[in-house]
C-alpha positions in Angstrom: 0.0 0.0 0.0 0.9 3.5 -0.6 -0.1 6.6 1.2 -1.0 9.9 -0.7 1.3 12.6 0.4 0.8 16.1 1.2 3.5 18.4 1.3 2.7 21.2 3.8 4.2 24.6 4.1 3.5 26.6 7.3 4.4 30.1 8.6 6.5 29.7 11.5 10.1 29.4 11.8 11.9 26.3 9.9 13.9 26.5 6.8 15.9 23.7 5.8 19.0 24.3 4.0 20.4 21.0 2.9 22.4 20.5 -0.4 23.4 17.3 -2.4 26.6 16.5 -1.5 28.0 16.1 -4.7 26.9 19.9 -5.8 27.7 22.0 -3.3 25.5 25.1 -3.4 23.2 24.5 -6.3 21.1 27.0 -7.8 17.8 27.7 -6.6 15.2 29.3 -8.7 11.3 29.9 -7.6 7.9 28.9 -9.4 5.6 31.1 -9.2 2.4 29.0 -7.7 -0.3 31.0 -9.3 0.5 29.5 -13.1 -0.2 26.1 -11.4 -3.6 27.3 -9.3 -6.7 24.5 -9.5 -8.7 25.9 -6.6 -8.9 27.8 -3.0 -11.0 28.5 -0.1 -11.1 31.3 2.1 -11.6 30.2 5.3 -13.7 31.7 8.6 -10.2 31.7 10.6 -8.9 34.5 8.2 -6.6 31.4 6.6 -7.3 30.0 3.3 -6.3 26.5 1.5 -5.1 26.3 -2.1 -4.2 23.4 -4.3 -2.0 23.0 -6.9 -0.8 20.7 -10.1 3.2 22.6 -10.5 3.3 19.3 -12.9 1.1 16.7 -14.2 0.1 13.8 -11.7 1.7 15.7 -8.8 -0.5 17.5 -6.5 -0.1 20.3 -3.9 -1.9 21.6 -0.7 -1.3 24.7 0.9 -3.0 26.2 4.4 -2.0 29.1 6.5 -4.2 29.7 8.9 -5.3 28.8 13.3 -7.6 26.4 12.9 -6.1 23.0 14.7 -9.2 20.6 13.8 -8.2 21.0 10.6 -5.3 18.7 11.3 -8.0 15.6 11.2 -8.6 16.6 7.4 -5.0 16.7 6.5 -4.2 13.4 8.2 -7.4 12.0 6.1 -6.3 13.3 3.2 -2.4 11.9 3.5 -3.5 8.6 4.3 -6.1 8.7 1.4 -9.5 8.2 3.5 -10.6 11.7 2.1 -10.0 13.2 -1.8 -8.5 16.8 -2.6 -11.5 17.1 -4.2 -13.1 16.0 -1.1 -11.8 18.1 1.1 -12.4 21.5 -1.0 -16.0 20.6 -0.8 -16.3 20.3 3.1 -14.5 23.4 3.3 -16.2 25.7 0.8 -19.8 24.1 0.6 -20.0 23.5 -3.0 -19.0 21.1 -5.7 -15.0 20.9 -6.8 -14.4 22.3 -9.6 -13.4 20.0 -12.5 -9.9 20.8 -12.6 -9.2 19.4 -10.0 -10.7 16.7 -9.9 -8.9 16.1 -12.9 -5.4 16.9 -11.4 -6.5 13.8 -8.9 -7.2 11.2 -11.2 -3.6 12.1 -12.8 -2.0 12.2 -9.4 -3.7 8.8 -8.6 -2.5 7.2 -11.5 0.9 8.8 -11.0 1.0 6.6 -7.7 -0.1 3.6 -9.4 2.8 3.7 -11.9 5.0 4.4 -9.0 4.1 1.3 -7.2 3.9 -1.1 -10.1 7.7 0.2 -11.1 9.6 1.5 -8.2 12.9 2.8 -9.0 16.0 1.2 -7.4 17.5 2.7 -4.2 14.2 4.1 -3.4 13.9 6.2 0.5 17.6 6.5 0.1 19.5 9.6 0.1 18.4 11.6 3.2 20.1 14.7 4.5 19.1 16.9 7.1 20.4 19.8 9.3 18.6 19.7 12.8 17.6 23.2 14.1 19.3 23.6 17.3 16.7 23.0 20.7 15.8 26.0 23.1 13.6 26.5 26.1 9.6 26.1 25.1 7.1 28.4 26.0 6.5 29.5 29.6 3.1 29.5 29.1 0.8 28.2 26.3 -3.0 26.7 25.3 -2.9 25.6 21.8 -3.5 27.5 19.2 -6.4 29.3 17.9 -7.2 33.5 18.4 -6.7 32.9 21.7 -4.4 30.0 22.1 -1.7 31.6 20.5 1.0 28.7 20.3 1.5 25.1 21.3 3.5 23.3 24.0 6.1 20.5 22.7 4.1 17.9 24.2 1.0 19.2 22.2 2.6 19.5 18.7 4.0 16.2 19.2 0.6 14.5 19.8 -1.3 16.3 17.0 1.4 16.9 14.3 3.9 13.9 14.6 1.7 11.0 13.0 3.5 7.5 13.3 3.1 4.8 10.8 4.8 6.4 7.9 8.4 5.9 5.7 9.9 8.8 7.3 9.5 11.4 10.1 11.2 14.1 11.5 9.6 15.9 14.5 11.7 18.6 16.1 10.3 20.8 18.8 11.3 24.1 20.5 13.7 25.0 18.1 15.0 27.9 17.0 17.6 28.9 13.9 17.6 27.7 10.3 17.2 23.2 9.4 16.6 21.5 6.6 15.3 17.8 5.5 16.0 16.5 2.3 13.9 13.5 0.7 13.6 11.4 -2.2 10.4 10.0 -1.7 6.9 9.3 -3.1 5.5 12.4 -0.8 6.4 14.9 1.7 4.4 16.8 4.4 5.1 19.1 6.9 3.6 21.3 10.0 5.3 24.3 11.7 4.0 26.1 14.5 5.6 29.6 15.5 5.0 30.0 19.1 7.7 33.0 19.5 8.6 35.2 16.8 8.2 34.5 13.0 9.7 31.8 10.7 10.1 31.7 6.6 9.1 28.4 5.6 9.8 26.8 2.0 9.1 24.0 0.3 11.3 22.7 -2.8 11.8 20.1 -5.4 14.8 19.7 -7.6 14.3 19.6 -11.0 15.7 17.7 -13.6 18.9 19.6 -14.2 19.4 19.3 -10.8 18.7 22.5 -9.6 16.4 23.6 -6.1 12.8 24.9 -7.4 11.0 26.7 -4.4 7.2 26.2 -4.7 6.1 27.3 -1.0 7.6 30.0 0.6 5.8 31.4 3.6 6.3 33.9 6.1 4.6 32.3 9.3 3.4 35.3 12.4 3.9 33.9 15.9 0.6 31.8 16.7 -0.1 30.3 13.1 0.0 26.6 12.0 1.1 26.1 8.3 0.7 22.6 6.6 1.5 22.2 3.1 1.5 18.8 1.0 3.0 17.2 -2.5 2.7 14.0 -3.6 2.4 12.1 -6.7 5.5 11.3 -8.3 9.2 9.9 -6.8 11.4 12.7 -6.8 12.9 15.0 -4.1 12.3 17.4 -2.2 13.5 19.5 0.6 12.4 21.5 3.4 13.8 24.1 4.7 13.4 26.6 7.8 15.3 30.4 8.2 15.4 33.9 9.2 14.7 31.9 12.6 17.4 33.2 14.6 16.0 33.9 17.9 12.7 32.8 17.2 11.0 29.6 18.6 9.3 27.2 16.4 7.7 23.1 16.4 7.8 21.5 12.8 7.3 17.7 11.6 8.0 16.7 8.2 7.1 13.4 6.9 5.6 11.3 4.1 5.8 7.8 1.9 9.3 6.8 0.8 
């Protein structure tokens, strides 16, 4: 079995910074995300969702926002009990529109392909640069408009899930980190409890170069989650302009 992935992207405070070894600093260029746009919600929080195809049969979810019952959704949708198209429709209260529904069925064939030939040495190839850890919170409640950030303990629980090919979950941390992937999917949460965080999300293309899709600037007491999945490739992500700042994140997905 394979899982769908989602790659999330939140505003908080982790950017991961971690290079193939055999390049050294390679070039990093930046897609713009509206040439790729298949839908969005605004959303009573003052957040919004987006999703987006940057390439056939690979699918993107973006959220910026406080609402932590929306974690439920995202899990649903990563472990494939709930559609993109699905999920668009709970949140706005009207039918998907075709495009991405569309952008699903190539994403879900994508995945078949995947699984019927996996390429050789697959989950190998993982780097990462931990963000250094630093006192939590003195005092927290979550997160919502009045529950302005999260305690370890509480990120850990709702924003950590077990049972997939890879996870890295890294509370009260502060600086710039990185985790890089080759894998079938990659998610990721970050919570800013102190302070504000840019958080990106890349792929490398096939000259080998870094192409940032997500980059977020995420205000002290906002969750980001941001998802892509679809097709075997890698991806990175990264966490900076931290430095002083205090941050949870979890990245993860299917190998």
């Amino acid at each position: 079995m394979f899982k769908k992935g989602l790659t999330l992207a939140w505003i908080g405070g982790f950017a991961l910074l971690a290079a193939c070894a055999d390049t050294g600093e390679d070039a990093v260029e930046s897609e713009p995300m509206e040439q790729h746009l298949l839908a969005s919600v605004a959303l009573s929080d003052g957040g919004s969702i987006e999703f987006h195809e940057p390439m056939p049969g690979e699918l993107v979810a973006i959220y910026v926002g406080k609402d932590p019952t929306l974690g439920q959704k995202f899990d649903d949708l990563e472990r494939g009990d709930l559609t993109h198209a699905q999920l668009f429709e709970s949140l706005a209260g009207r039918k998907a529109p075709a495009a991405l529904v569309e952008a699903e069925g190539r994403e879900i064939a994508a995945l078949a392909r995947i699984q019927a030939h996996r390429p050789a040495g697959a989950g190998e190839a993982d780097l990462f640069d931990a963000p250094p850890a630093v006192a939590g919170p003195a005092t927290v409640n979550g997160i919502g408009s009045t529950r302005a950030s999260m305690t370890a303990a509480d990120f850990i629980a709702g924003y950590c899930p077990s049972g997939w090919g890879y996870l890295f979950c890294w509370t009260s941390r502060t600086g710039s980190g990185s985790v890089t992937k080759t894998s079938i999917s990659m998610y990721t949460y970050l919570n800013a409890y102190n302070g504000s965080v840019l958080h990106e999300l890349l792929y490398q293309n096939v000259f080998g170069n870094w192409v940032t899709y997500v980059s977020n600037v995420v205000p002290q007491g906002f969750l980001s989650y941001a998802s892509r999945s679809g097709i075997w490739t890698t991806r990175k992500t990264s966490i900076s302009q931290a430095t002083g700042d205090g941050y949870h994140v979890s990245i993860y997905g299917t190998n």
